[in-house]
C-alpha positions as CSV (number, residue, x, y, z in Angstrom):
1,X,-53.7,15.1,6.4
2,X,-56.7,13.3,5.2
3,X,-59.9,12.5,7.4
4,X,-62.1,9.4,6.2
5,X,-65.2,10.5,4.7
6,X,-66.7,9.9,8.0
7,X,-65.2,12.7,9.6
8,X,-65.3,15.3,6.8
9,X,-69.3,14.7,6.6
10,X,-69.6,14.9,10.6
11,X,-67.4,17.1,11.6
12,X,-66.1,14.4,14.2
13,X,-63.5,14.1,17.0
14,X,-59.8,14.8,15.5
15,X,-57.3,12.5,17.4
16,X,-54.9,9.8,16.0
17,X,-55.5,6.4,14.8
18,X,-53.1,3.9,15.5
19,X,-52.4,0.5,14.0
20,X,-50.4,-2.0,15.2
21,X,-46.5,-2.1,13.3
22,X,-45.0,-5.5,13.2
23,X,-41.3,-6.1,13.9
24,X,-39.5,-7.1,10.5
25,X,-36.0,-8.6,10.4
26,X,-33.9,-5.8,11.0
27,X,-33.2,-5.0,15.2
28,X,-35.5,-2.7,16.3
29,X,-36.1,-1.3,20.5
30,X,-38.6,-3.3,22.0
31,X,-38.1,-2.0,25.4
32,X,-41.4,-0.6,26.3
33,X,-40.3,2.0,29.0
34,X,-41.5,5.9,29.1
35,X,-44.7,5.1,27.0
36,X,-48.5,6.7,27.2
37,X,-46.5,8.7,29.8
38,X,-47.3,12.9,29.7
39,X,-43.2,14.2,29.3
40,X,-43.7,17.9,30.7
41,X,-41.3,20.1,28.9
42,X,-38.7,21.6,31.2
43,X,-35.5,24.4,30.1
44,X,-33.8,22.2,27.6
45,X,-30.7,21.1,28.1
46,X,-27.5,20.6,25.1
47,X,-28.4,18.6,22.2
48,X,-26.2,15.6,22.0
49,X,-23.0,16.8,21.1
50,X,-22.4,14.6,17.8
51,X,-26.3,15.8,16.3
52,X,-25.4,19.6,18.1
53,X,-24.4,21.1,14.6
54,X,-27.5,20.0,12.8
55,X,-29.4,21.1,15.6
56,X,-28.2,24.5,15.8
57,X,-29.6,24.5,12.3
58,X,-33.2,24.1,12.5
59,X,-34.3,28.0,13.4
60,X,-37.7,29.6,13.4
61,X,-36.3,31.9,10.6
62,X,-35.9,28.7,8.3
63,X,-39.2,27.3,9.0
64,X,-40.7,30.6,7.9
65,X,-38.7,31.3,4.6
66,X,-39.7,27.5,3.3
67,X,-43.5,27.5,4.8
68,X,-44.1,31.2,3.3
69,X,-43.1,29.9,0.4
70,X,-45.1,26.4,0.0
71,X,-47.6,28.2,1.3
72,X,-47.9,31.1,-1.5
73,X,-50.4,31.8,-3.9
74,X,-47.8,30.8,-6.5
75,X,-48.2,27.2,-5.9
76,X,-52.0,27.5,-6.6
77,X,-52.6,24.8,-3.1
78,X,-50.0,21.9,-4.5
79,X,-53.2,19.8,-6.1
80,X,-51.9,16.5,-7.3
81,X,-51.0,16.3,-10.9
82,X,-50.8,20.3,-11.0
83,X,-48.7,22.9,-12.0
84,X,-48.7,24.5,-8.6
85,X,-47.7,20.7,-7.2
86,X,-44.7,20.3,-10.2
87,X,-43.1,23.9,-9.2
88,X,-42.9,22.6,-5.4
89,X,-41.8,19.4,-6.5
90,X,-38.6,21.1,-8.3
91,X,-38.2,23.7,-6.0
92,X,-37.8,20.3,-2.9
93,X,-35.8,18.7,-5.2
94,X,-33.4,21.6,-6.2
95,X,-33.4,22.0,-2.7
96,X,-32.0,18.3,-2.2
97,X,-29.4,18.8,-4.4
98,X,-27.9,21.7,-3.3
99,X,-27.6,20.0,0.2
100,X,-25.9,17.3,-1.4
101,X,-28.8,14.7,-0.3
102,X,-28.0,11.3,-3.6
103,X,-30.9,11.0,-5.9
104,X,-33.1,8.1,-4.9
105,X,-36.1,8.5,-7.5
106,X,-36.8,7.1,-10.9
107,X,-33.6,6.4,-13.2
108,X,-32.6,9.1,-15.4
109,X,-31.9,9.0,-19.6
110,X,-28.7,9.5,-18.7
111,X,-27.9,6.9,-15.9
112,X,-27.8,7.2,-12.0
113,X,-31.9,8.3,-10.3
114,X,-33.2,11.4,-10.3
115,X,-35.0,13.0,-7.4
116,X,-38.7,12.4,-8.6
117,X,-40.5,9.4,-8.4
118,X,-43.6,9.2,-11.1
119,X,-46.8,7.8,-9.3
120,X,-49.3,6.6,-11.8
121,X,-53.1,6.8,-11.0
122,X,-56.4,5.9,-12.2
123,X,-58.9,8.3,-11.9
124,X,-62.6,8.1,-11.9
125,X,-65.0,10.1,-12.6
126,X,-68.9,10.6,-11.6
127,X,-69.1,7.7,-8.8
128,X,-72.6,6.2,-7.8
129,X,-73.5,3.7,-5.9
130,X,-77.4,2.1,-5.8
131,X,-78.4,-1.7,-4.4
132,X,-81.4,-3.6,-5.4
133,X,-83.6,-6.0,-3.0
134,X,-85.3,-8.8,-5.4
135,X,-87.5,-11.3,-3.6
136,X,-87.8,-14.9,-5.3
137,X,-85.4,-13.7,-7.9
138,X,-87.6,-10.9,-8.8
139,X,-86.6,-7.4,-8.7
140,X,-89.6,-5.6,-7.7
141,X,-91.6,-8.7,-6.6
142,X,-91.2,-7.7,-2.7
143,X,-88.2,-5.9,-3.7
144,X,-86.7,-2.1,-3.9
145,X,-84.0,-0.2,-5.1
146,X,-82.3,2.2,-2.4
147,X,-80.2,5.4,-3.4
148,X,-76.6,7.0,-2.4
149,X,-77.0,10.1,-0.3
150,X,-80.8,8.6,0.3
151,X,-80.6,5.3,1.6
152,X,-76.9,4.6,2.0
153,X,-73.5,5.9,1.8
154,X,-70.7,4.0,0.5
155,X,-67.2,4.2,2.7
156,X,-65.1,1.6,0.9
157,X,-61.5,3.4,0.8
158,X,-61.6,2.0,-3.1
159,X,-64.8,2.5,-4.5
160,X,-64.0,0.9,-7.7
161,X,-66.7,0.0,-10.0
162,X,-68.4,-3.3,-9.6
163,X,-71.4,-5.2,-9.3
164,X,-71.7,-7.4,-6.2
165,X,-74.5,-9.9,-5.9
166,X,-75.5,-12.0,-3.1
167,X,-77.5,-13.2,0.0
168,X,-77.5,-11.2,3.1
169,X,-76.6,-12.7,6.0
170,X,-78.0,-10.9,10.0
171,X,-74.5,-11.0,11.9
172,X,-76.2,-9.1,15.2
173,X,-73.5,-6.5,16.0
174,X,-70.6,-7.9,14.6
175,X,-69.0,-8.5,17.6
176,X,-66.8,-11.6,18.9
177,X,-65.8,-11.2,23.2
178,X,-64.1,-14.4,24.5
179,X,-64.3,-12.5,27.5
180,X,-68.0,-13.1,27.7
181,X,-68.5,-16.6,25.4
182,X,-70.3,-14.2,23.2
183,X,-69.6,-14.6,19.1
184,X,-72.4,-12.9,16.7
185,X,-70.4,-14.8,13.5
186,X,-70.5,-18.4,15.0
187,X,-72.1,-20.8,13.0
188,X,-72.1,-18.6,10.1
189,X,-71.1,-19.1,6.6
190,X,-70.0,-15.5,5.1
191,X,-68.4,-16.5,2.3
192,X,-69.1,-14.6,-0.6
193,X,-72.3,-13.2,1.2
194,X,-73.0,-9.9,2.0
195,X,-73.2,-9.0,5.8
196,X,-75.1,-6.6,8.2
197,X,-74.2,-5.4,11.0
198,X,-75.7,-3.2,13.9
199,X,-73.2,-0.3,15.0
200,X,-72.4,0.6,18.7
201,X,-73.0,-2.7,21.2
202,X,-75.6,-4.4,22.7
203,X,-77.7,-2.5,25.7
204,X,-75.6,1.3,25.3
205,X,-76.7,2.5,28.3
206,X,-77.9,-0.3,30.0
207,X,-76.3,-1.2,33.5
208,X,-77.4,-4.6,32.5
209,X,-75.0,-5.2,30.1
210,X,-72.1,-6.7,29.5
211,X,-70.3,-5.0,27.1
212,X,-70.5,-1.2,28.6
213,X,-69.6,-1.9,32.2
214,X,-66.5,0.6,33.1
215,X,-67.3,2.6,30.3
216,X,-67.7,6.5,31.7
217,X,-71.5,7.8,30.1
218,X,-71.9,7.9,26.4
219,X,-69.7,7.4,23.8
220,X,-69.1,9.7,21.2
221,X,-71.1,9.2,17.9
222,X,-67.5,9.3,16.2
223,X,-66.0,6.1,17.9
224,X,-69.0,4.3,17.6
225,X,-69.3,5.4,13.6
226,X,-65.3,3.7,13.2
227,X,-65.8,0.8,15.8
228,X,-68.4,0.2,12.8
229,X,-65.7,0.2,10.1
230,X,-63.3,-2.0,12.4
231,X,-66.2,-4.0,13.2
232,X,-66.8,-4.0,9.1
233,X,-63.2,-5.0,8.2
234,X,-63.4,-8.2,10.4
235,X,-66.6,-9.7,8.9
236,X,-64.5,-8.8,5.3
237,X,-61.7,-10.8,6.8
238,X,-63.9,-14.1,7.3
239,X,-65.0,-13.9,3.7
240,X,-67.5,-11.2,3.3
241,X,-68.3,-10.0,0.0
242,X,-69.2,-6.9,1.0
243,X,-70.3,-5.5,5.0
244,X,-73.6,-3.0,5.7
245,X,-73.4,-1.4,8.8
246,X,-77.1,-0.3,10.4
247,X,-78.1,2.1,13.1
248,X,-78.4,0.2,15.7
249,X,-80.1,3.9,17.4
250,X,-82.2,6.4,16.0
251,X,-85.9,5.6,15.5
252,X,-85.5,7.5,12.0
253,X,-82.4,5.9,11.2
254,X,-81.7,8.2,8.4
255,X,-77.7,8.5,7.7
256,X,-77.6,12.2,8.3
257,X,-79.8,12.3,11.5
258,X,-77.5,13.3,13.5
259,X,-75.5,16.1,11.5
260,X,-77.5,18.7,12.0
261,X,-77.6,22.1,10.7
262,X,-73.5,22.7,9.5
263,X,-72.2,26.5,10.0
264,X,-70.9,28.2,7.2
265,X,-69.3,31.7,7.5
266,X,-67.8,33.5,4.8
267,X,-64.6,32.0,5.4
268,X,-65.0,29.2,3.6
269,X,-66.9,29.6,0.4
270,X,-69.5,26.9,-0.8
271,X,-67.8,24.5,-3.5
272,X,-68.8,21.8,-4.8
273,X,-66.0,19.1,-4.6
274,X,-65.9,17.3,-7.9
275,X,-66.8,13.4,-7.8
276,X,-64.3,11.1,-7.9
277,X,-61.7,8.4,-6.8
278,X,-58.3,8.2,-7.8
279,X,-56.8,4.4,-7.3
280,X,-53.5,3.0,-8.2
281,X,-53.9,1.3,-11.5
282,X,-53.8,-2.9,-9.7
283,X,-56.5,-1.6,-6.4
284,X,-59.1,-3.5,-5.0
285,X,-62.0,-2.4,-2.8
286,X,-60.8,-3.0,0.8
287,X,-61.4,-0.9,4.2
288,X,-64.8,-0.1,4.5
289,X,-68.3,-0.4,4.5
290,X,-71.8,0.7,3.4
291,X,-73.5,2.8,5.9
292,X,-77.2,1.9,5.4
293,X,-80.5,3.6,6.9
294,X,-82.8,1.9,9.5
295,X,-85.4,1.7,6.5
296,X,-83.1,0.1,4.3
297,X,-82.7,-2.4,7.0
298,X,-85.7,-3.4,8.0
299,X,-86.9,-3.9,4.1
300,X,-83.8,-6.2,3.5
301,X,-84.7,-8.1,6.3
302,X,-89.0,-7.7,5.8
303,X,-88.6,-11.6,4.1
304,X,-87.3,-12.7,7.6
305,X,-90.7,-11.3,9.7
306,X,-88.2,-9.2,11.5
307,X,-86.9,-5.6,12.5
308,X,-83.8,-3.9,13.5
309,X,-86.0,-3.6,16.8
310,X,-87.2,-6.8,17.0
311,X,-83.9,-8.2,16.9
312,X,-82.3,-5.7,19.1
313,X,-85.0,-6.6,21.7
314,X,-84.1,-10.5,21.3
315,X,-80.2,-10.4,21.4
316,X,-80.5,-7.8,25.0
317,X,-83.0,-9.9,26.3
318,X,-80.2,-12.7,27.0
319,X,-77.1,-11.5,25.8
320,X,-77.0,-14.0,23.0
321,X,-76.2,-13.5,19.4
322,X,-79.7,-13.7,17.2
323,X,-77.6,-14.3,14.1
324,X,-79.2,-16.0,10.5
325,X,-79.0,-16.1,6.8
326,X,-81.9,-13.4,5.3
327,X,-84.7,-16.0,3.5
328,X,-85.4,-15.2,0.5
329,X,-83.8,-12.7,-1.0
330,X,-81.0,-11.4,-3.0
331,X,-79.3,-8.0,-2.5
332,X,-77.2,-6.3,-6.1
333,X,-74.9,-3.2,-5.0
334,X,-73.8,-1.7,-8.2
335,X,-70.6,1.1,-8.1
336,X,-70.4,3.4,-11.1
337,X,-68.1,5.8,-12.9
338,X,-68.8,8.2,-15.9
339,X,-65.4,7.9,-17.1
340,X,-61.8,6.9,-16.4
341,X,-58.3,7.8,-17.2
342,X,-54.5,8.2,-15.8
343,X,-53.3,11.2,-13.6
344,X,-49.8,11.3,-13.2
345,X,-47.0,12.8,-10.6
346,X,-44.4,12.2,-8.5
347,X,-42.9,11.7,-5.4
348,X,-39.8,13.5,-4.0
349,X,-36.9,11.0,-2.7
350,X,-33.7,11.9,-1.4
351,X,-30.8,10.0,0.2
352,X,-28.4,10.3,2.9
353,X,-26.3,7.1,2.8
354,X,-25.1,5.4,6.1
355,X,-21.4,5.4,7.4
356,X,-21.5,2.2,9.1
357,X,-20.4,-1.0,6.4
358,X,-22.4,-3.2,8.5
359,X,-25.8,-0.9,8.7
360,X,-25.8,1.3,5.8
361,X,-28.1,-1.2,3.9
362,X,-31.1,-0.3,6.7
363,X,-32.8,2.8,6.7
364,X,-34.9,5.3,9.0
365,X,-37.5,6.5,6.2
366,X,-38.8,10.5,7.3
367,X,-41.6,12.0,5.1
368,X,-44.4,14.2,4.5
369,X,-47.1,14.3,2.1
370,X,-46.3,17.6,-0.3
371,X,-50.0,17.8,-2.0
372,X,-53.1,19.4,-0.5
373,X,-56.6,20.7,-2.3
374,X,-55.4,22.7,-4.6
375,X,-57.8,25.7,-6.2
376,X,-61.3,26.0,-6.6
377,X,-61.9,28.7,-9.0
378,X,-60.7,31.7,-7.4
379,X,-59.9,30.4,-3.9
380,X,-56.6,28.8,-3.0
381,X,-56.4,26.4,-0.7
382,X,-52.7,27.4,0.0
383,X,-52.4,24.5,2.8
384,X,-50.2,26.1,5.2
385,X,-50.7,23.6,8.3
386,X,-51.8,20.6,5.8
387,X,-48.5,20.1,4.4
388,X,-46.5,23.0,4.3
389,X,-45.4,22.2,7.6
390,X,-44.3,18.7,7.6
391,X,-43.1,19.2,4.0
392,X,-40.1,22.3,5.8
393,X,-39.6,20.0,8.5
394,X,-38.6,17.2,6.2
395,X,-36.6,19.8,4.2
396,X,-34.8,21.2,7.2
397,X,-34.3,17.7,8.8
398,X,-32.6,16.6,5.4
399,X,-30.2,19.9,5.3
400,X,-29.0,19.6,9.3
401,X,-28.3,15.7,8.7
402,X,-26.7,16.9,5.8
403,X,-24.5,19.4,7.4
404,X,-23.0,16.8,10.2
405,X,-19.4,16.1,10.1
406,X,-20.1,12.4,9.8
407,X,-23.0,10.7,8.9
408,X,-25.2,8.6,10.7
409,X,-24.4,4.5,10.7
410,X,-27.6,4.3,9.1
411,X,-29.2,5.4,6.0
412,X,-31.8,8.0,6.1
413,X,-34.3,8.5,3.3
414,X,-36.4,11.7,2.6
415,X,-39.7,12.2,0.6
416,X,-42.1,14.3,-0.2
417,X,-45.8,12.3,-1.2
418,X,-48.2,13.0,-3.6
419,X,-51.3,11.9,-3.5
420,X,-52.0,11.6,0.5
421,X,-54.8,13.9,0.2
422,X,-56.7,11.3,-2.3
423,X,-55.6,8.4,0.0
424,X,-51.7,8.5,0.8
425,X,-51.1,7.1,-2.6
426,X,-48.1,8.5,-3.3
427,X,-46.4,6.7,-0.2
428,X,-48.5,3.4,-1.4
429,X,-46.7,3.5,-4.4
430,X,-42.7,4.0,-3.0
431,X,-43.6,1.1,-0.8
432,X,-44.1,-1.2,-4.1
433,X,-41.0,-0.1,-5.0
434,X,-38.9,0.8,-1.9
435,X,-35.1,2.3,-1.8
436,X,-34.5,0.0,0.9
437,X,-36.7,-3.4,1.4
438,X,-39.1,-3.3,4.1
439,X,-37.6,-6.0,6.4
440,X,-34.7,-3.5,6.7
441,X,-36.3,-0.4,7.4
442,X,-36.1,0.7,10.7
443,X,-38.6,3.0,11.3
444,X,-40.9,5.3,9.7
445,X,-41.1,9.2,10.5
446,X,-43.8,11.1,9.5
447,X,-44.6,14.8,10.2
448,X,-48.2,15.7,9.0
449,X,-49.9,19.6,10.0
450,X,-47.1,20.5,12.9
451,X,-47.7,23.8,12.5
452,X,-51.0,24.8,14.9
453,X,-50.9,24.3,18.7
454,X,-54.5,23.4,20.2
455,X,-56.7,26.6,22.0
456,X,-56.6,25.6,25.7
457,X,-60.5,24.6,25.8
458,X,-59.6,21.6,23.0
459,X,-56.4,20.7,24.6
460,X,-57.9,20.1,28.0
461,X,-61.0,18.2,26.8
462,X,-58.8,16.2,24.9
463,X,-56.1,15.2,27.7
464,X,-59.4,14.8,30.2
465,X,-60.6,12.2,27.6
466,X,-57.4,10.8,27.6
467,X,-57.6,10.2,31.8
468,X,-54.3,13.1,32.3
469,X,-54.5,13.3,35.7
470,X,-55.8,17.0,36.5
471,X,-52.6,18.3,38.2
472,X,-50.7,17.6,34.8
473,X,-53.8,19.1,33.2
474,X,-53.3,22.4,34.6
475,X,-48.9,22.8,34.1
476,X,-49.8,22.0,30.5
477,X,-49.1,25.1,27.7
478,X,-51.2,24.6,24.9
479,X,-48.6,26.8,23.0
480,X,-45.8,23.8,23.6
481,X,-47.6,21.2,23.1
482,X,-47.4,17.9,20.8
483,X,-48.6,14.7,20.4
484,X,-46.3,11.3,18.6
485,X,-48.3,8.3,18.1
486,X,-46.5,5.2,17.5
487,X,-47.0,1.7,18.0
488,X,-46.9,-0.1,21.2
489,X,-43.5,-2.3,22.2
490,X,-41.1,-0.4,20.4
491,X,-39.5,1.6,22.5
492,X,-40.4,4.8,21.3
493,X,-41.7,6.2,24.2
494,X,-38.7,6.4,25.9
495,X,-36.2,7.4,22.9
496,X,-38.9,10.7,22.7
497,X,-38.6,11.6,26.2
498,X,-34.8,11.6,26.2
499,X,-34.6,13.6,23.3
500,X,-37.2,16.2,24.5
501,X,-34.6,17.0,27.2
502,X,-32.8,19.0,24.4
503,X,-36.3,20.2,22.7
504,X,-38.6,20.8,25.9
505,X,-42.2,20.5,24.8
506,X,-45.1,19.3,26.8
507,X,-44.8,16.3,25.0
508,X,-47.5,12.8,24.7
509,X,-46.4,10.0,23.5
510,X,-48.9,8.0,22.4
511,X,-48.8,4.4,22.2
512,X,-51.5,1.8,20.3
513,X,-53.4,1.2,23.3
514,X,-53.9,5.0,23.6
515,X,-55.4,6.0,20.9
516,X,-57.8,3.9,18.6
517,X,-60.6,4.7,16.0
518,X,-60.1,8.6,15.1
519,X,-60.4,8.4,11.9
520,X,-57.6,10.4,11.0
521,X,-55.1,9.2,8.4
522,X,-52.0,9.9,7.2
523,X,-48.9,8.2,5.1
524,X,-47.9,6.4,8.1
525,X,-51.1,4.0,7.2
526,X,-49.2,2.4,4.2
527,X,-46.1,2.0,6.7
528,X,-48.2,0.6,9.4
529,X,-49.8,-2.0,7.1
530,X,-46.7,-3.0,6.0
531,X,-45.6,-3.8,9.2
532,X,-43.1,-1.1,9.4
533,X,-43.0,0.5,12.8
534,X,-43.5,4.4,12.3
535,X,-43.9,7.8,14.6
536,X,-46.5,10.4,13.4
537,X,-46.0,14.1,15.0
538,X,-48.9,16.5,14.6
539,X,-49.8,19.7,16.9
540,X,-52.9,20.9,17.2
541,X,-56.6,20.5,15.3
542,X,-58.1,23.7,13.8
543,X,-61.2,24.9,12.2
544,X,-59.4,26.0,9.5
545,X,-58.7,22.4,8.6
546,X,-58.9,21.8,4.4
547,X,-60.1,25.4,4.6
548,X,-58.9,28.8,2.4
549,X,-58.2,29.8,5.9
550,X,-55.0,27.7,6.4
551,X,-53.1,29.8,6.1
552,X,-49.3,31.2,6.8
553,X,-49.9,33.9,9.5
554,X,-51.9,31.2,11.7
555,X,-48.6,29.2,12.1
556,X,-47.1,29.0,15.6
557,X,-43.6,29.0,14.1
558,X,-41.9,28.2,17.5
559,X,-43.8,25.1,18.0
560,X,-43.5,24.1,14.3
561,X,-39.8,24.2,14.8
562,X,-39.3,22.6,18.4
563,X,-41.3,19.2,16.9
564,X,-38.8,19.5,13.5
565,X,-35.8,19.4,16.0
566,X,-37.6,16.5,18.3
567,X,-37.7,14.4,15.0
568,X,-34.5,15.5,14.0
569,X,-32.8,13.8,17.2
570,X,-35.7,10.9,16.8
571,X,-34.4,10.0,13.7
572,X,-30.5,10.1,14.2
573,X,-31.3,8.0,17.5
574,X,-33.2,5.4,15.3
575,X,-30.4,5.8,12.8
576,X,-27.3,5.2,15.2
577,X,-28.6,3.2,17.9
């Protein structure tokens, strides 16, 4: 799993983002029954007798022998483009193969595919980022240069290098409410400008206004930090060269402010992570922003006679946007890299061909991202949660559908990613060149750290946040429980509570409207913006998160292999239906 930079630097709230999946041209549910609806796990009943077989197959003692070995020391954490990652690589693929699962990877020398799929990558090396204020074209006539990790952080998801150039336009908060005839970009030309924004709303707090009333107290740094980006990615999508996002609290403003002192314990040894991106070769920058400091801020906009403050004051002292083009002023943002080169590896893909003549040629697509961090001198980040877990539930899911009497109508496709960890690149790729063409793929499974069930104190916060009502609160076992996210007017709520009659866990499903601006990613994000409708499983957040700690004796093995045998009858439903 992979947490925007945002998260990993403030150690901020762990839930599931969402985004919305469009409906391509194959038939997909769209009954929206049995969704954002708590499914309390009961005493299972049969499996389905045509999936029963396969069923009977997924067993704790499974799970165990292929987690404790993705998890070993002998796989050195599965770092993209290492040996460790090539040895579990083979060892999926062999594993494929002696299943009986068709090679859908890269053509081999000798005709037919293979199993593995090579991503290429570009990789950079020693990223900076500085911008430059010149007044009257010149550069220190009025003007200043601001620093990375001083004055601003960049949170583009491709930082390529580039210089951008241009006026700054004031665009309030960034906001645009019909509801309320409010609209900070109207009457503004963004085009090729560079934008700031404030974070957070007008009058947090403030019984006054009208954009907090129903909200319940504060809301959580976190949301407010990607309501920011979201906020960011919609002045982009109007023509913005590039978007800054300001404090719109904090007298100090400084980006770090708020992080406080960070705990270390000596389970998790100080290393330095080394700096750089890795891109496929043809990216552009897109989904992001620069996070700037109040200081930065109020200098860019000094030529103007105003303040962060100032302007604050104006637009809550009627509601009304206080939007305008910076006088005066240009502002130069400048991305660097040392050096650059190719990093190559592969992706695991596997094939169970549908029975049905007039289905076969759609797919149900299940998959799990294989890499994680790798070694850092003498630790190994072995990774136990963050993948091992989704990558044996893949692998068990492909050996029961494998061992049915008669396949399902539809096909089913299995991989293994590379890359997630460095921004699900591996899954970018297969979608550029897909087994099966997106408007006939029927859905998209993916099963990312299943392995951990929440400590009660997390789980109940969380379910509180999500307005559970209280008596459902207290039945709940944190020990059974798992969340699906999907998006909304599919149907998937109600295909995941009929299957959990067989599996029994204290199950949410989770549709868009539930859950929004986590931060947390995973290779259903590709999917999603493709418009392909997906399901993402995960258990429970842990400290031990992209730790040394993640390890093999922390997995709850029973829980691990319920969620493997909900997707399993997920994905033949899907398949079938």
């Amino acid at each position: 799993m992979r947490r925007s930079a945002a998260w990993s630097t403030a150690f901020l709230i762990s839930f599931l983002a969402v985004l919305k999946g469009g409906v391509s041209q194959t038939t997909r549910p769209t009954n929206n029954a049995g969704k954002n609806v708590l499914v309390k796990g009961e005493n299972p009943t049969a499996a389905p007798e045509p999936y029963r077989l396969g069923f009977s197959t997924i067993t704790v003692r499974d799970s165990r022998a292929l987690l404790s070995y993705l998890s070993s020391d002998l796989l050195e954490g599965r770092e993209t483009g290492s040996r460790g990652y090539r040895l579990a690589a083979e060892y999926a693929a062999s594993l494929f193969a002696m299943w009986g699962l068709e090679p859908a990877g890269d053509p081999g020398r000798g005709g037919g595919c293979g199993y593995l799929q090579e991503v290429v990558m570009k990789e950079y090396v020693g990223l900076g980022c500085s911008a430059a204020w010149s007044i009257n074209g010149g550069k220190y006539a009025g003007g200043r240069t601001f620093l990375e990790h001083v004055d601003l952080e960049n949170y583009y998801r491709n930082r390529i290098p580039e210089i951008i150039s241009g006026p700054v336009v004031f665009a309030g908060y960034g906001l645009s409410e019909k509801s309320i005839a409010y609209d900070d970009f109207a009457g503004l030309e963004l085009k090729g400008k560079i934008v700031m924004i404030l974070d957070d709303v007008p009058g947090r707090g403030s019984p006054a206004s009208p954009f907090t009333k129903g909200e319940d107290g504060e809301k959580p740094r976190a949301a407010i930090w990607f309501d920011g980006l979201k906020k960011a990615n919609a002045a982009a999508a109007k023509g913005a060269r590039a978007v800054l996002v300001a404090r719109s609290s904090l007298s100090a403003g400084d980006v770090y402010a708020e992080m406080g002192p960070v705990a270390q314990d000596d389970e998790r040894p100080i290393i330095t992570e080394p700096n750089r991106l890795v891109t496929l070769p043809d990216a552009t920058r897109q989904g992001g922003a620069i996070f700037i400091s109040r200081e930065m801020a109020d200098v860019i906009l000094s030529s103007s006679g105003q303040t962060i403050e100032s302007l604050k004051a104006k637009i809550e002292s009627r509601w009304k946007p206080a939007s305008f083009e910076i006088p005066g002023g240009t502002l130069t943002i400048r991305t660097t890299a040392e050096s650059e080169g190719l990093l190559r590896c592969h992706n695991v893909v596997g094939l169970i061909p549908g029975s049905d003549p007039q289905m076969e040629n759609e797919a149900v697509i299940v998959g799990a991202h294989l890499d994680h961090l790798g070694r850092r001198g003498d630790y190994i980040f072995n990774g136990a949660d963050d993948n091992g877990s989704g990558v044996a539930g893949v692998l068990e899911m492909a050996r029961a559908i494998a061992a049915l009497p008669k396949r399902p109508k539809r096909s089913i496709v299995f991989c293994l990613w590379t890359a997630e960890e460095l921004g699900m690149l591996g899954s970018a790729a297969y979608l550029k060149h897909p087994k099966f063409p997106q408007a006939r793929t029927v859905a998209y499974l993916n099963l990312d750290m299943i392995g951990r069930s929440p400590d009660e104190a997390s789980l109940k916060a969380r379910l509180k946040r999500l307005k559970i009502p209280v008596d459902d609160d207290n039945k709940i076992a944190a020990d059974n429980f798992a969340a699906v996210a999907f998006p909304d007017g599919q149907g998937f709520g109600e295909i995941l509570s009929r299957a959990d009659r067989a599996v029994g866990l204290d199950l949410w499903p989770q549709a868009e409207a539930a859950v929004k601006n986590s931060g947390i990613v995973s290779d259903y994000l590709p999917f999603a913006e493709a418009h392909v409708p997906y399901l993402y499983w995960s258990g429970g957040a842990h400290e031990d998160y992209h730790r040394t700690s993640d390890s093999f004796d922390k997995i709850n093995l029973e829980l691990m292999t319920k969620i493997i045998r909900l997707a399993y009858l997920v994905a033949l439903t899907l398949a079938d239906q």
